[in-house]
N, C-alpha and C positions, 0 to 999 in steps of 0.2 A: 504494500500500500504506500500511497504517495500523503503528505498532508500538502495540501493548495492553500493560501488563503485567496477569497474573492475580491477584487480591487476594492470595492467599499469594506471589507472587513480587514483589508491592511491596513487602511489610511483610519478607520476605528481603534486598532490597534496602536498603531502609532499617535495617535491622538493623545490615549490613555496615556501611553510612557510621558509624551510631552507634558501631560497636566502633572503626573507625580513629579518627572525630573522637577519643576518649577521650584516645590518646595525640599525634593529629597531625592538628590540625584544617585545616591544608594541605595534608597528603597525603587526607585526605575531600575537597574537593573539587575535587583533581587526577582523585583517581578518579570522581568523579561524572562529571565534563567528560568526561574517555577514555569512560567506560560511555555519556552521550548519545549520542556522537559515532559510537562503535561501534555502536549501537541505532540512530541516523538512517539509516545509511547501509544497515540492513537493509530500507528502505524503498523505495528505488530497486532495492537487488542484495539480494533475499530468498535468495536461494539462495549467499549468501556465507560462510556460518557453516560450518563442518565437519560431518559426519556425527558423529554422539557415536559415539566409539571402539567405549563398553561396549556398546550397544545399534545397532549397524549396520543392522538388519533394522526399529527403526523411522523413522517419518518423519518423527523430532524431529533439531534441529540445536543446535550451539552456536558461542556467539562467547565468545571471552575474554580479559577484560580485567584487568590483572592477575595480581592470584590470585584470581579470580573465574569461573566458568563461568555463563553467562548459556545456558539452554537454551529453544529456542522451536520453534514449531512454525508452517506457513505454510496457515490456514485462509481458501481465497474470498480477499478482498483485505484479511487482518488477518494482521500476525506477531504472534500472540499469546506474549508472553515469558511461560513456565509454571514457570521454576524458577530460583532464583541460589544459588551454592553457592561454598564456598571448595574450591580445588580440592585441598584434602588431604581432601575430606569424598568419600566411594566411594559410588555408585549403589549401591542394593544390589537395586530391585523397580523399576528403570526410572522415567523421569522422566514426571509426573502430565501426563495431558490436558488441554487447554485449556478453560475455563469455556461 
């Protein structure tokens, strides 16, 4: 398995690191290192992430690192990562398909 991230779910990503770098540029890349780590390891065990609570019925997953929800979806031999969110931020239209 490959992990992909989706152009809006890099520039999500990269967002988050920018807001913690501001105040705590060691706590950015603690979190980075956890978020690989947690992301590599979907690569071996694709089906390790949790079912997303909000949306049970579809066949999107999440891992979370943090205060961060990393939602992906497991396409052919790609976990493509389609969404990162802080998790006080509430689904409201279900988490976007993969590219």
């Amino acid at each position: 398995m490959t992990v992909v991230f989706s152009p809006s779910a890099r520039a999500q990503f990269l967002a988050a690191l920018a807001h913690i770098r501001r105040d705590r540029p060691d706590a950015a890349r603690r979190f980075r290192d956890r978020a690989e780590e947690a992301l590599r390891r979907l690569e071996t065990f694709p089906a390790s992430g949790r079912i997303v609570p909000e949306f049970p019925d579809l066949p999107h997953r999440e891992v979370i690192v943090g205060s961060y929800r990393f939602f992906y979806r497991v396409v052919g031999e790609t976990v493509w990562i389609i969404a990162v969110w802080h998790c006080a931020q509430l689904p409201d239209h279900g988490v976007p398909d993969p590219p």
